[in-house]
Structure formats: structure tokens, C-alpha cells
N, C-alpha and C positions, 0 to 999 in steps of 0.2 A: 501079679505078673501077667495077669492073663491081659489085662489093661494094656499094659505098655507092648505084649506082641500084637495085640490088636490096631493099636496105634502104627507099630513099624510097618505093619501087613497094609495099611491103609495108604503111608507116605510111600511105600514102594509102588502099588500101582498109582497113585497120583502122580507120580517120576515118570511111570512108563506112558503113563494116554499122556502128557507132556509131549515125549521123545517123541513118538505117534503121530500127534498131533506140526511139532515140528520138521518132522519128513513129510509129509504130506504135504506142507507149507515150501518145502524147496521145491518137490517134482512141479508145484502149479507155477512155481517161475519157473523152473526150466522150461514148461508149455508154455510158458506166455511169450519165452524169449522167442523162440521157433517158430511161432505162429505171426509175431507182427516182424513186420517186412522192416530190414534196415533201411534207415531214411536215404536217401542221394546228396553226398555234399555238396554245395554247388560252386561250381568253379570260383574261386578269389579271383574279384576284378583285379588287374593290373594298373597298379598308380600309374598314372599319367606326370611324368616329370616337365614342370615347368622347364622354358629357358627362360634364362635371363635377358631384360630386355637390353636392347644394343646399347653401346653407352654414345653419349650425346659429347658432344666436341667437348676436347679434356676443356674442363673449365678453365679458369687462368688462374694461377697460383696471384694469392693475396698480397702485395706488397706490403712489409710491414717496416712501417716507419721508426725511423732512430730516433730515441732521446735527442735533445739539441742539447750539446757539451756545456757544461757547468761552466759560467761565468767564474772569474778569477773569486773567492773566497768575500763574500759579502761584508763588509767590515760591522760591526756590531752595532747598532744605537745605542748611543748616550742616552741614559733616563735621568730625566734633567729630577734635580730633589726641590720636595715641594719648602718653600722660603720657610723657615724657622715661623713659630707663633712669636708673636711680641706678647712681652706678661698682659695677663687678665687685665683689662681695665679697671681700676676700681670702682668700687660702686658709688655715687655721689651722697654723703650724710646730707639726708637733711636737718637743716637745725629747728627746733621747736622753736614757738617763743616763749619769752621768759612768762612765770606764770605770772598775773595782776596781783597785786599788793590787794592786802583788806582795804585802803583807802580807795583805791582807783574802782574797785567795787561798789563802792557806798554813793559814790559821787555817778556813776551812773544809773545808779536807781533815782536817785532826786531827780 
């Protein structure tokens, strides 16, 4: 027991030089407020408002040109169709010739 009143004895004055500690801490701002001199605000310049510069001779309004009127309804082109194919040509057979007989063979080697 004797521990833990030891201990409360100790947190109480560590709480009080705290408080102490923090009153002391106001009154040196309160002196410091007192002591330095409020600053002087300085006058806010006054904007300067532009005028607008004069206006220059009305300019001339734009003429804006008409369409030129639709011709009477353009009549459509004929798309002429391309001529029919004529059938495929045939293809020309050639004919072999007939194969040489064994005689006609023999008679050109001699």
C-alpha cells in the first residue's frame, strides 16, 4: 500500500508544477502582447477602374448571301448496263498425230 500512496503523492504534485508551470506560460504572453506595439495597417490602394476604350465606327453588318434557288428537280441518269458476256470461247483441241506404225519405224532407221 505504502507503494501505490507513494505513487499518487508523486502524480499529484507532477499535475501541480504542470498547472504552475502553465500559468506562468500565459502571464509571459499576456507580457509579450503589451509590450510589442500593434503594427499600422496600411491604407488599401484604391483600384483604379479602367474605361472602356471608345468604340470605333459601328462596323458594317456582314451581308449574308442567299442560297441561289433549286433548279427544277434534276432528273436521274440512266446507268446504261454493261452488254451481256457472249459464252466462254471454247478452247481450240489440238489434235495429236496418229501414233507410227512398227513399219514406218523400221523403215526410218535403215
Amino acid at each position: 500500500m505504502s507503494v501505490d500512496t507513494s505513487n499518487d503523492i508523486f502524480r499529484k504534485n507532477m499535475l501541480d508544477e504542470i498547472k504552475k508551470i502553465q500559468n506562468e506560460l500565459i502571464e509571459l504572453k499576456n507580457i509579450k502582447k503589451n509590450i510589442t506595439k500593434p503594427k499600422r495597417k496600411t491604407a488599401s490602394k484604391k483600384k483604379v477602374v479602367k474605361r472602356k476604350p471608345a468604340r470605333k465606327t459601328a462596323s458594317k453588318k456582314k451581308v449574308v448571301k442567299r442560297k441561289p434557288a433549286r433548279k427544277t428537280a434534276s432528273k436521274k441518269k440512266v446507268v446504261k448496263r454493261k452488254p451481256a458476256r457472249k459464252t466462254a470461247s471454247k478452247k481450240k483441241v489440238v489434235k495429236r498425230k496418229p501414233a507410227r506404225s512398227n513399219k514406218a519405224k523400221r523403215k526410218a532407221r535403215r
